[in-house]
C-alpha positions as CSV (number, residue, x, y, z in Angstrom):
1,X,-14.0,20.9,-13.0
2,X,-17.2,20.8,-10.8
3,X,-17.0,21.1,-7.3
4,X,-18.7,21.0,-4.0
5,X,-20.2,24.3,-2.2
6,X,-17.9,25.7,-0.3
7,X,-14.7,23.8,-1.8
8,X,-11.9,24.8,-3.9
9,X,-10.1,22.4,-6.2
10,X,-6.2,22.1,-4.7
11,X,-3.3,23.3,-6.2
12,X,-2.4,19.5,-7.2
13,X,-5.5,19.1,-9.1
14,X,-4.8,21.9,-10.9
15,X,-1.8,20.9,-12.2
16,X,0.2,23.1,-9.9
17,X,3.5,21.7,-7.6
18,X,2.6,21.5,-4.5
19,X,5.1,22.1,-2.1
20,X,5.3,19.8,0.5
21,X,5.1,21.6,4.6
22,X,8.6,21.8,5.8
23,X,9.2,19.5,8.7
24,X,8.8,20.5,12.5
25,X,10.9,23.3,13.3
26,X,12.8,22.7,16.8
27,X,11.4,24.8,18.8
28,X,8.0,23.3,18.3
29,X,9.3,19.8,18.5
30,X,10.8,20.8,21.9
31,X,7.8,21.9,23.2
32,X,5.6,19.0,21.6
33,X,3.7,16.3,23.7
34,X,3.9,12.8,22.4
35,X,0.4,11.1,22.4
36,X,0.5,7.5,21.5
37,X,-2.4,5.3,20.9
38,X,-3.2,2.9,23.8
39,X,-3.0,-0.1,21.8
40,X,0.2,0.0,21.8
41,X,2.6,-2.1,23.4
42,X,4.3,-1.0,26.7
43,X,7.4,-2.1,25.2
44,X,7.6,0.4,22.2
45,X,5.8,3.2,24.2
46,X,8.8,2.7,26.1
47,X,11.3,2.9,23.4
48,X,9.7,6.2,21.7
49,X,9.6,8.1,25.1
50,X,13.4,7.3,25.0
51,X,13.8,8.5,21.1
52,X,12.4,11.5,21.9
53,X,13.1,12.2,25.5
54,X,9.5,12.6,27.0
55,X,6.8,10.7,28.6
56,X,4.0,9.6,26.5
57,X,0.6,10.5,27.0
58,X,-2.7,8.6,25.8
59,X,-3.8,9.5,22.7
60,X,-7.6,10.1,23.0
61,X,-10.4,12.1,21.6
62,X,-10.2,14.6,23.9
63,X,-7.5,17.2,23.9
64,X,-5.0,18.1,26.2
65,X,-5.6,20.9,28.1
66,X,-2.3,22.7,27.1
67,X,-2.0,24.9,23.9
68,X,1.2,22.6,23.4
69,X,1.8,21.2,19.6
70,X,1.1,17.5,19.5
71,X,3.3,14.5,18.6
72,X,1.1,11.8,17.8
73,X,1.5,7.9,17.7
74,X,-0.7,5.8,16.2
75,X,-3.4,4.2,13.2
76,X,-5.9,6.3,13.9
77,X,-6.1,10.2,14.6
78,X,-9.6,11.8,16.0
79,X,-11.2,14.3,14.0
80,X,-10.9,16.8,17.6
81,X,-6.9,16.5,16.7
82,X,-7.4,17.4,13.3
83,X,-6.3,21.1,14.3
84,X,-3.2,23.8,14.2
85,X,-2.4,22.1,17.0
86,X,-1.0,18.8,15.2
87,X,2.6,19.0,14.8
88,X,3.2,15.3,13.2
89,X,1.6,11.9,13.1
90,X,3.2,9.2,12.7
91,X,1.1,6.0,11.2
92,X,2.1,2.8,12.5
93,X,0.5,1.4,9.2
94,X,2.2,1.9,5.9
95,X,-1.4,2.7,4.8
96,X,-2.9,5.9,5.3
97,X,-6.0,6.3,3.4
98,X,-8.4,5.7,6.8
99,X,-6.1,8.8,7.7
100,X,-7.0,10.9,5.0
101,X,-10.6,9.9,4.4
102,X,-11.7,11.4,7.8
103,X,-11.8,15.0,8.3
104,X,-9.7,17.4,6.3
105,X,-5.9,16.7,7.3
106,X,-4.4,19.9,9.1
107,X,-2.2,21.5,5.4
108,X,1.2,22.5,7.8
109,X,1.2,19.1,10.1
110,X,3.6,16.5,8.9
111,X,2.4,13.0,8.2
112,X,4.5,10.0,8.0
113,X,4.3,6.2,7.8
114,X,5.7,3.0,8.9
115,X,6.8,0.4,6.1
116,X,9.4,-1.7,8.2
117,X,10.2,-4.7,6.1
118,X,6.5,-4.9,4.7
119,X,8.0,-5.3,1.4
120,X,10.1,-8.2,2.5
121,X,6.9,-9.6,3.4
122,X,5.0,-8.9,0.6
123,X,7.3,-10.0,-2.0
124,X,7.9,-13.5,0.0
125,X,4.1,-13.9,0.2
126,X,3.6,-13.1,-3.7
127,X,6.5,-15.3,-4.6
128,X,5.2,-17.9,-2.8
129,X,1.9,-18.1,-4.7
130,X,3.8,-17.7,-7.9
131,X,5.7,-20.9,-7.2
132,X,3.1,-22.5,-5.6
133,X,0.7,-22.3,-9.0
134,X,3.5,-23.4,-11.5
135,X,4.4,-26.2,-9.1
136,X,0.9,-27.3,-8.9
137,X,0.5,-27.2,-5.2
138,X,-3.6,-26.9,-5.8
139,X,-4.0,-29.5,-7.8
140,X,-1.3,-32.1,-6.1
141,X,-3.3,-31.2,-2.5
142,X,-6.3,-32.0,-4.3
143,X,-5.3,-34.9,-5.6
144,X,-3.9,-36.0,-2.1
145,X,-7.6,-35.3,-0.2
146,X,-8.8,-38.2,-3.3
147,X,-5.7,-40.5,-2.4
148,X,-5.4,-40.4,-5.8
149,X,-1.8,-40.5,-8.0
150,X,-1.2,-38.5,-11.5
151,X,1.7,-36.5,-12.9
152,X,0.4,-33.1,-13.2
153,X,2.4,-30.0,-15.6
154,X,4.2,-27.6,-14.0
155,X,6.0,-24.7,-15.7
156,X,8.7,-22.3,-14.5
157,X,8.7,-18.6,-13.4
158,X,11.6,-18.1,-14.8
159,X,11.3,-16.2,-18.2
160,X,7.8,-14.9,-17.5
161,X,6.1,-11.5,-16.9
162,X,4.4,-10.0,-13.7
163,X,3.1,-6.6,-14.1
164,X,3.9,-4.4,-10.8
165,X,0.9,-1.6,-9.9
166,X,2.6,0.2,-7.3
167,X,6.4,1.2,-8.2
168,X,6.9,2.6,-4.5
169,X,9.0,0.6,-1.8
170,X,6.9,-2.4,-1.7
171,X,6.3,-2.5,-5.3
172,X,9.9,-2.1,-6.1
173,X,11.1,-4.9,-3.7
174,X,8.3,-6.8,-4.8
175,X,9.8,-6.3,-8.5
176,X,13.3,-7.2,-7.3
177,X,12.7,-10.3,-5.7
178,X,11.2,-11.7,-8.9
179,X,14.1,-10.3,-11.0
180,X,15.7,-12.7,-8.3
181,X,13.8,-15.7,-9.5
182,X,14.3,-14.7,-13.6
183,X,10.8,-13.3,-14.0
184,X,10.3,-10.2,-15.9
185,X,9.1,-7.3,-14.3
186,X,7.1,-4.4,-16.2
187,X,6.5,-1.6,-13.2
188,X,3.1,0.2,-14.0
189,X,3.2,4.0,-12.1
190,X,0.1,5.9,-12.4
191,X,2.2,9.3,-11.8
192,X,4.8,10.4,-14.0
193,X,7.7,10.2,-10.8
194,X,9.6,8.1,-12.9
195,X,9.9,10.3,-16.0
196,X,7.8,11.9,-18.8
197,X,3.8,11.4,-19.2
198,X,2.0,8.5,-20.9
199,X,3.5,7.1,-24.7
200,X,7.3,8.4,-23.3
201,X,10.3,6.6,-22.2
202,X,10.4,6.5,-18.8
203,X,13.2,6.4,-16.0
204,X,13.7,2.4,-15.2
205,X,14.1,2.2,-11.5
206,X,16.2,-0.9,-9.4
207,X,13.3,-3.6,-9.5
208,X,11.5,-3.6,-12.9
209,X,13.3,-4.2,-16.4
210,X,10.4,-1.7,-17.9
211,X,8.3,0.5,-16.8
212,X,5.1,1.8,-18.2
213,X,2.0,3.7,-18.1
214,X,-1.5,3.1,-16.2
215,X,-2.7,5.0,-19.3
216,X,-0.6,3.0,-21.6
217,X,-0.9,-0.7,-19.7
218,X,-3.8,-2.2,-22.1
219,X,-1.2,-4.3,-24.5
220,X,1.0,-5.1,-21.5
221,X,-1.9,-7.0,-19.8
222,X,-2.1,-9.2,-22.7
223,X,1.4,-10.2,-22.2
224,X,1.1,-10.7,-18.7
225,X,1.3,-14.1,-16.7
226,X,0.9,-12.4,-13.3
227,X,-0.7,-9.2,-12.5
228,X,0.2,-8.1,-9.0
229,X,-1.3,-5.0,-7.4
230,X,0.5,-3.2,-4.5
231,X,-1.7,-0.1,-5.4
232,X,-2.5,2.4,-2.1
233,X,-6.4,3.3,-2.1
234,X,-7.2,6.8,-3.0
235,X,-9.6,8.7,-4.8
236,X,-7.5,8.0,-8.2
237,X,-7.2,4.3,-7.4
238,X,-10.6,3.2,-6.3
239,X,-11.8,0.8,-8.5
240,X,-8.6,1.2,-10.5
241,X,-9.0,-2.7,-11.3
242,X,-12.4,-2.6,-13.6
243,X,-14.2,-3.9,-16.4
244,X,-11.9,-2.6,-19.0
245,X,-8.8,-3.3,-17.5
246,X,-9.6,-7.0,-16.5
247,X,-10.7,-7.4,-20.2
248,X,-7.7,-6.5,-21.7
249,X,-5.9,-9.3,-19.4
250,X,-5.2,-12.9,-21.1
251,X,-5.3,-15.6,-18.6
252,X,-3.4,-14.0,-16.2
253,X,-3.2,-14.8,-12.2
254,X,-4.0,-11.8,-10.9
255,X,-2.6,-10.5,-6.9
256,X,-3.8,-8.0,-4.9
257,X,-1.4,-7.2,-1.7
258,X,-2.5,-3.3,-1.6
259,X,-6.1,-1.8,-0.9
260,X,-9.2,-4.4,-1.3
261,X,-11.4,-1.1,-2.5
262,X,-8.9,-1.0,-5.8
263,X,-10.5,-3.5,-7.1
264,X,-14.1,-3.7,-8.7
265,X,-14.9,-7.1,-7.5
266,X,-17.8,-7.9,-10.0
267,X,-16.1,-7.1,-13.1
268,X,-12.8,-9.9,-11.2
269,X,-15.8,-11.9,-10.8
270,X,-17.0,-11.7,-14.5
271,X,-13.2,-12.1,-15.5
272,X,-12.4,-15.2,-13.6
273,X,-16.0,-16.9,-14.8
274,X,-15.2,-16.2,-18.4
275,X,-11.4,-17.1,-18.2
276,X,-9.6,-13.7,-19.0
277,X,-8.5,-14.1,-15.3
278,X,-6.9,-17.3,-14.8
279,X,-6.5,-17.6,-10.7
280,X,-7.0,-14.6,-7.7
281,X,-5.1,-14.8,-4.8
282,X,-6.5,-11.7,-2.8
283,X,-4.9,-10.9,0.5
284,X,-7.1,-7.7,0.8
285,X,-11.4,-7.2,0.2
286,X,-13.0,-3.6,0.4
287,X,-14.8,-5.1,3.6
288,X,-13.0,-6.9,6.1
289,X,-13.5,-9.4,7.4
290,X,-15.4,-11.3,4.9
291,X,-18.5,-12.6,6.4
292,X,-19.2,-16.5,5.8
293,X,-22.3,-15.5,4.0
294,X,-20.1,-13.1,2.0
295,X,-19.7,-14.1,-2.1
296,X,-16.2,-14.0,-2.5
297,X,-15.9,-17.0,-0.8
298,X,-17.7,-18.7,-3.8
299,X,-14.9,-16.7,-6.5
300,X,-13.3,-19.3,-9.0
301,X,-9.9,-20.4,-8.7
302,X,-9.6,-18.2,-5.8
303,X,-7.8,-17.8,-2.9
304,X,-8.6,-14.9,-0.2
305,X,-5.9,-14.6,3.2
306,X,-6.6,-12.9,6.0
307,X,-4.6,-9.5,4.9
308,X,-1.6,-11.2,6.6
309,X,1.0,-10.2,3.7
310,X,2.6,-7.2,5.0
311,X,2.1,-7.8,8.9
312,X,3.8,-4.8,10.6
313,X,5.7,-5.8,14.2
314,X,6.7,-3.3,16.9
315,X,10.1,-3.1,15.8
316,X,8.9,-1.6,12.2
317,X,7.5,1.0,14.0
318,X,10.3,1.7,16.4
319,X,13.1,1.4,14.0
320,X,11.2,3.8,11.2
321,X,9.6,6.4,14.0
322,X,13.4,6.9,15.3
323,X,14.8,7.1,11.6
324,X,12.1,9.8,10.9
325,X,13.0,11.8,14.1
326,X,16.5,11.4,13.3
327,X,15.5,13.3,9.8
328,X,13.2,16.0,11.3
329,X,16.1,16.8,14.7
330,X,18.7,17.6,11.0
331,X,16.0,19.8,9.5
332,X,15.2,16.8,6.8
333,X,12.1,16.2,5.6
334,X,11.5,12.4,5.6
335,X,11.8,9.7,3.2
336,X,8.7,7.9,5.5
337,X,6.4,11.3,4.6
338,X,3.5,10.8,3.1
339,X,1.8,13.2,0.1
340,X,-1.6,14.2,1.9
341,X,-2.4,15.5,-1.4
342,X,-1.9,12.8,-3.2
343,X,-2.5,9.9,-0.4
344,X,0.7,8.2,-0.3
């Protein structure tokens, strides 16, 4: 393994368990000042100066002049934080990979994320264009722009496949509101969390009546009617969705609700022109917004939203920021902490 002047591959990539930083003792949290970003709402500064029992401070570029450890608040975190000083962030996104890409992330600090009911959201917004293919809701609005009148087919979801990337929380909910609906759900994890490596039976959790490799997903995407991807960008998943993988799909819709930058969007482009790829509904690009001028507009059988899918409110972030702190005040680490090493 080749790597840059001055760098060291990390334990993880090494193949060596990384433990993950213990959370915040409570003499540090004590002593912590809370820094929230100034694009939030009054409201919910309000409400996590109460969970933790201080004021809030703006959370700038420029340090405070104390030595105190820092509590931080926000979507973004300035590379003059990235020190010893950093005691936890807390993301009010469920991503974190704008997080991560910046400057190195501080090893000890803890990092944690909001997810709220994103899931919900996501798994109403990819059932919704589920139904909204079989029923024909394209073609009948079509039709209705002509004034014109013609049975169309229509087919049920029940009895059908949608592949899962992304077995996490949204993934899984994702999975079990399909379940809900009869469709078959085949998970696809790219890390072995739910049991042995690649070509192994692995662990089937709540949402997904299989589960299966990234390495092992070729046949699987032949059998798919829906591909969904609720995949996190990091370095392992950029471009995740290529050439090869799109070729060994057979007239699949395919759904992207997770990173844009996942996705090599020439090789969907090829796909949907030769018909491996049967629709694209894409709620996320790698750059956002799309210009007018920009060519996915002109895709095939495409739809593109405004990545509006998993909308996070103020009360995600209250109710998962007090259910963290909660966690850390018992000496837990939390279920909300994100793997720097491994970007999610």
């Amino acid at each position: 393994m080749s790597t840059s002047a001055g760098q060291h591959p990390s334990p993880l990539a090494c193949g060596l368990p990384v433990p993950p930083p213990p959370p915040p003792g409570p003499d540090a949290l004590a002593r912590a000042l809370l820094l929230v970003s100034p694009s939030l709402d009054s409201v919910l500064v309000r409400e996590l100066e109460r969970i933790t029992g201080r004021a809030a401070e703006p959370l700038t570029d420029v340090p405070p002049p104390s030595d105190a450890p820092l509590l931080c608040v926000g979507d973004t975190l300035p590379d003059t934080l990235r020190t010893d000083r950093l005691l936890w962030f807390h993301s009010t996104t469920a991503g974190t990979d704008r997080l991560l890409s910046g400057a190195p992330w501080p090893g000890p600090a803890l990092l944690t994320r909001t997810v709220g009911r994103m899931g919900e959201r996501m798994a109403q917004y990819v059932l919704g264009w589920m139904l909204a293919e079989c029923q024909a809701v394209p073609e009948f609005t079509e039709q209705h722009a002509r004034a014109h009148w013609a049975r169309l087919p229509t087919e049920l979801v029940a009895g059908q496949t949608a592949l899962v990337y992304g077995t996490g929380r949204i993934g899984a909910t994702v999975g079990r509101l399909l379940q809900a609906c009869g469709v078959r759900t085949v998970g696809v994890a790219r890390t072995t969390r739910y049991g042995p490596g690649p070509g192994t039976e692995r662990t089937v959790p709540p949402g997904f009546d299989r589960m299966t490799g990234a390495a092992d997903d070729t046949g699987v995407l032949g059998e798919a009617r829906w591909v969904i991807s609720a995949l996190p960008l990091t370095a392992a998943t950029r471009g995740f969705f290529g050439a090869d993988r799109f070729a060994a799909v057979r007239g699949a819709t395919f759904v992207n609700v997770g990173r844009g930058a996942t996705v090599d969007m020439g090789a969907l482009e090829t796909a949907l022109r030769n018909g491996r790829v049967r629709r694209a509904v894409l709620d996320v690009l790698p750059a956002e917004p799309a210009a007018p001028e920009d060519p996915v507009w002109k895709l095939p059988r495409t739809v593109i939203t405004s990545h509006s899918s998993g909308i996070t409110t103020d009360e995600d972030i209250a109710v998962d920021f007090a259910a963290c702190w909660q966690d850390v005040t018992a000496g837990r680490r939390p279920g909300l902490t994100v793997d720097t090493a491994r970007g999610y």
